[in-house]
C-alpha positions in Angstrom: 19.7 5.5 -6.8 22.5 7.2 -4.7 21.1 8.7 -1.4 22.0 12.2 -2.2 20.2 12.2 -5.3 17.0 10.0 -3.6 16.6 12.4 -0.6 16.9 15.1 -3.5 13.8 13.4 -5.0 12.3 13.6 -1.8 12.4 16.7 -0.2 11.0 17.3 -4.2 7.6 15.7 -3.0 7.5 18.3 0.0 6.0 20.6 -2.8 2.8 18.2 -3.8 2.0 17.3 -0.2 -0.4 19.9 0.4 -2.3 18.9 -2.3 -2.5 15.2 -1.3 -3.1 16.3 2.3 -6.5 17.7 0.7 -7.6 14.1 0.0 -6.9 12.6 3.3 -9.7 15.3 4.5 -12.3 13.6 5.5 -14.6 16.2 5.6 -14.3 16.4 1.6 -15.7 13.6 1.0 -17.2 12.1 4.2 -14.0 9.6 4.5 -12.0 7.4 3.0 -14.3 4.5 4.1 -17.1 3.8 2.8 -20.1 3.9 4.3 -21.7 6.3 6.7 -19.9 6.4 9.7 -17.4 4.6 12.1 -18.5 4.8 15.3 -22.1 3.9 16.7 -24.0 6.8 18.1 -27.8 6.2 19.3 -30.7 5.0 17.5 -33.5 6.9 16.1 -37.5 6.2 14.5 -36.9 5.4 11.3 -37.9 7.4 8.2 -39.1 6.5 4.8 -35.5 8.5 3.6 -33.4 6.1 5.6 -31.6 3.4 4.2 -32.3 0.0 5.0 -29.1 -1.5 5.6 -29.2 0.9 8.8 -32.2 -0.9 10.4 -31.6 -1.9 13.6 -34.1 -5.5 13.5 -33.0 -6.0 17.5 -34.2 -3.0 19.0 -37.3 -3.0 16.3 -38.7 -6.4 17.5 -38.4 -5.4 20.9 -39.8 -2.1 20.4 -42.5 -2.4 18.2 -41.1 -0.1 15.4 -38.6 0.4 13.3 -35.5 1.6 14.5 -32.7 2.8 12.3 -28.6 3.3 14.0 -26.9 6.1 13.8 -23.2 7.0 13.3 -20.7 9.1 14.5 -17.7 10.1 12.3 -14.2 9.6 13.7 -12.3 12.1 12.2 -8.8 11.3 13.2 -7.6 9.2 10.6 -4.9 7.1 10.8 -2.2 6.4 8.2 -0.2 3.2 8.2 2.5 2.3 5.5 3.4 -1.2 4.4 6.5 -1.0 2.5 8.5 -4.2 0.8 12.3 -3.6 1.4 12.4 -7.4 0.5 15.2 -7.9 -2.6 12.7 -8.1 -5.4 12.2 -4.7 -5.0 15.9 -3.9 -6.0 15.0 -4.4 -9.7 14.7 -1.7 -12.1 15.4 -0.8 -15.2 16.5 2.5 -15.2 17.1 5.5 -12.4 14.3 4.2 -9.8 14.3 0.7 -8.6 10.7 -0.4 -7.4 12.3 0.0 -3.4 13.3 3.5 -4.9 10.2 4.3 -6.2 7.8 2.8 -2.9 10.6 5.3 -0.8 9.2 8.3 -2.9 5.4 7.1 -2.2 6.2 6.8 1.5 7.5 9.8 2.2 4.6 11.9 -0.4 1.9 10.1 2.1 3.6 10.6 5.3 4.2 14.4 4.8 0.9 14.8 3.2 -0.7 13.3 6.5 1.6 15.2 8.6 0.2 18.7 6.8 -3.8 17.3 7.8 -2.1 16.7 11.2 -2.8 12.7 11.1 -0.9 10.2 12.8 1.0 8.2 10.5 3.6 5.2 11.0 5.2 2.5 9.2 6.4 -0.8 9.1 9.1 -2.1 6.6 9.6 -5.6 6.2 11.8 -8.2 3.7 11.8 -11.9 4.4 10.7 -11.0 8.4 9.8 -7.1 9.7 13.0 -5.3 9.7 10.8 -2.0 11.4 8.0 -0.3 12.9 7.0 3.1 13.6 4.3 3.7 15.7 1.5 6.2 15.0 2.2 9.5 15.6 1.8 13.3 14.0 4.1 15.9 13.7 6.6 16.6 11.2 9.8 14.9 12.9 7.7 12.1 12.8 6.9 12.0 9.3 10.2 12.2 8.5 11.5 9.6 10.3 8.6 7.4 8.4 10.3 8.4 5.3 14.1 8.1 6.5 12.7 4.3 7.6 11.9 3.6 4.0 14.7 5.1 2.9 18.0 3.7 4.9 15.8 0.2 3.3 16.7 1.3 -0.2 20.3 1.9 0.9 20.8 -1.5 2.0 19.7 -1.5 5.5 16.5 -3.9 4.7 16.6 -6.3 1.4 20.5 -6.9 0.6 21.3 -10.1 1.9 18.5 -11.4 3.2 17.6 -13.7 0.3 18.5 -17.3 1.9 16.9 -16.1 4.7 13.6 -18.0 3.3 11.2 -17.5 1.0 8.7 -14.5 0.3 6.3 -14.4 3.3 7.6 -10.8 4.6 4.1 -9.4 3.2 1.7 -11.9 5.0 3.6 -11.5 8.1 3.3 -7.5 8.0 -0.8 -7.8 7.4 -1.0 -9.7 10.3 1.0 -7.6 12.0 -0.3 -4.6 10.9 -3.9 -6.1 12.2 -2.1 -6.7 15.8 -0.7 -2.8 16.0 -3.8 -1.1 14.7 -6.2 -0.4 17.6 -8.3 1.8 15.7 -9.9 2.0 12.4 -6.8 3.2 9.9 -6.0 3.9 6.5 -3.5 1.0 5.0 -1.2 1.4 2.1 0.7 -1.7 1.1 3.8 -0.6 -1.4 4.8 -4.0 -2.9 5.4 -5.6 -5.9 3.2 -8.6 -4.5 5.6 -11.2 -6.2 4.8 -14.8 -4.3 3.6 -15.2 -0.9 0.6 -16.2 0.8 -0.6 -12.6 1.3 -4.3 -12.3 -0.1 -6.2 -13.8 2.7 -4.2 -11.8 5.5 -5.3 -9.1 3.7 -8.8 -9.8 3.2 -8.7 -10.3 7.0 -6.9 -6.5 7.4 -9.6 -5.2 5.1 -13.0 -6.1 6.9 -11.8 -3.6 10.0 -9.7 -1.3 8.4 -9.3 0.6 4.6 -6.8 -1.2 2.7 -5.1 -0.1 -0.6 -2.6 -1.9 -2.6 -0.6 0.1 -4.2 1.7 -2.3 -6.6 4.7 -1.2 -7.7 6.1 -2.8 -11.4 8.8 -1.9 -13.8 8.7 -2.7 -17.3 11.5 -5.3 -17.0 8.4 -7.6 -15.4 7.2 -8.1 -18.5 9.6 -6.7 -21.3 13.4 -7.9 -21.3 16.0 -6.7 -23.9 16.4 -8.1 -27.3 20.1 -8.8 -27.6 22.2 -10.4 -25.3 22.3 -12.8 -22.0 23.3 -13.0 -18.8 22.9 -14.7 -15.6 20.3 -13.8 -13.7 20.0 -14.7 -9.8 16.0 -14.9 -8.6 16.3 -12.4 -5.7 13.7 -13.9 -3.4 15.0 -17.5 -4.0 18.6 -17.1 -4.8 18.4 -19.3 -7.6 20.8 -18.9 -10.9 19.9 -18.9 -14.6 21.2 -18.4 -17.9 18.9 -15.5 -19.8 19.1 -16.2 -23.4 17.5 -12.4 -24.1 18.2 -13.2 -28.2 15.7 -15.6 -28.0 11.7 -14.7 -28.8 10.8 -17.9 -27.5 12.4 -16.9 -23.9 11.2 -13.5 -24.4 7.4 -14.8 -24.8 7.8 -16.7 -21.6 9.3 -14.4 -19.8 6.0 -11.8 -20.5 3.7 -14.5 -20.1 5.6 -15.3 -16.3 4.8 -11.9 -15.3 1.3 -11.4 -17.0 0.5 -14.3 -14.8 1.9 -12.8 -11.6 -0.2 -10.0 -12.2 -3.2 -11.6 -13.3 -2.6 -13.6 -9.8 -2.1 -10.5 -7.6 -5.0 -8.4 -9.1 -7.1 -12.0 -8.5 -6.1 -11.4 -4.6 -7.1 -7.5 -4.5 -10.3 -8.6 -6.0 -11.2 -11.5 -3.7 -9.9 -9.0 -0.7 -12.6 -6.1 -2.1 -8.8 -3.8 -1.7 -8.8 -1.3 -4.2 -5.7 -1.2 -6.2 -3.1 1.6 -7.5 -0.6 0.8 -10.0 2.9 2.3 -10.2 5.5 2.1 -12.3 9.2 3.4 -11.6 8.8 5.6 -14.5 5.8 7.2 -13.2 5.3 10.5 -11.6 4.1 9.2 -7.9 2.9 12.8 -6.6 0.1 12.6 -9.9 -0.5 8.6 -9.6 -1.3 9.7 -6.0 -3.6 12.4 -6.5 -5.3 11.2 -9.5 -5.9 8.1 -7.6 -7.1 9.5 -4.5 -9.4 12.3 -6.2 -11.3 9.2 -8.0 -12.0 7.5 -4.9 -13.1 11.1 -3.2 -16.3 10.8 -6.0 -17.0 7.3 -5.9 
């Protein structure tokens, strides 16, 4: 998409922040983490109410009694965006590539945090980390999150950068991601998740901070036209081929390559306990969004 018509999209979204901004409240429903708390506050006698889990066996066996911790809530929540400019991402198949589509998400979350008055930054990567945003609030801020992702879908981030290795980009941001992050922060990683050795980072990101995958697909993944062929060059690789797209055999193959793909990443968002959103670039993100964040604000 042209950048006159994709900021168009954009400054669209400005009129469903609000209502995202409502889930990132953290008074609605506690928090976005679960659990009770963040921070550690005192202990206190326990009570036949209290869970468990909170026991504090340390300061029980030295005491005598039980002894259950109690938390404080930190209610500055931190936003952090993850977002693939790598050239996999260039594929779509028909207004909104999957980069085009992740641009839109980015900037719905940033201006939605920047209406709760959250801190909210960014890092954009392809092969290696092209760049970062610091937390910070304020509405300049949030838009230069979303102008970030967006001079990526114009070029600035994915185009060329194919022989520059193989995927890895994602891995390298997690990591990076765990590095920057001093405090306990909401992370959104807009990817298509295609190869890499990204799960365990991630698992890693996810035991100090709240993690969500949001994996963006197109229906060319799995389904290719039925007349035709064409050569095709592997973005990430740079590899050539011959698509035969008249033949079912191919066509079978090609759907079972990228029910495996996805069988593989939703395998990794398992094993990393990341909860996962699913969007396609014929989907409407402000309602994939809000639909997605309302179910995790009543479980």
């Amino acid at each position: 998409m042209d950048r006159d018509r994709l900021h168009d999209r954009i400054r669209r979204l400005l009129f469903a922040s609000p209502a995202l901004a409502r889930a990132f409240a953290r008074g609605d429903y506690r928090s976005v983490f679960r659990g009770r708390g963040i921070e550690f506050d005192s202990l206190r006698d326990y009570s036949p109410d209290d869970d468990a889990r909170l026991i504090d066996f340390r300061s029980t066996l030295r005491l005598g009694r039980p002894f259950v911790r109690t938390y404080r809530e930190d209610r500055s929540l931190t936003v952090f965006l993850l977002v693939d400019a790598s050239a996999s991402m260039d594929m779509g198949s028909s207004e909104l590539s999957k980069l085009d589509m992740a641009v839109l998400a980015t900037s719905l979350v940033a201006y939605a945090a920047q209406f709760r008055g959250l801190p909210v930054g960014c890092l954009v990567f392809a092969e290696g980390l092209v760049r970062r945003l610091a937390p910070k609030r304020g509405k300049a801020h949030a838009l230069a999150v979303a102008e970030a992702a967006a001079l990526a879908a114009e070029g600035q981030g994915s185009r060329g950068r194919a022989a520059e290795g193989g995927p890895g980009g994602l891995a390298q941001a997690l990591r990076a991601s765990a590095l920057i992050l001093k405090r306990r922060s909401l992370v959104i990683a807009l990817s298509d998740f295609r190869g890499g050795d990204w799960a365990r980072p991630m698992a890693e990101l996810s035991r100090r901070h709240d993690v969500v995958a949001l994996r963006i697909s197109d229906r060319l993944d799995l389904e290719l036209p039925r007349r035709g062929s064409f050569e095709a060059v592997d973005p990430e690789s740079g590899l050539a081929s011959w698509l035969p797209l008249g033949s079912p055999t191919f066509r079978e193959r090609w759907k079972a390559r990228g029910a495996l793909e996805r069988s593989v990443a939703e395998r990794g968002f398992l094993d990393a306990h990341v909860p996962l959103l699913e969007l396609d670039t014929a989907d409407d993100p402000a309602r994939r969004l809000l639909q997605f964040f309302e179910r995790r604000r009543g479980a």
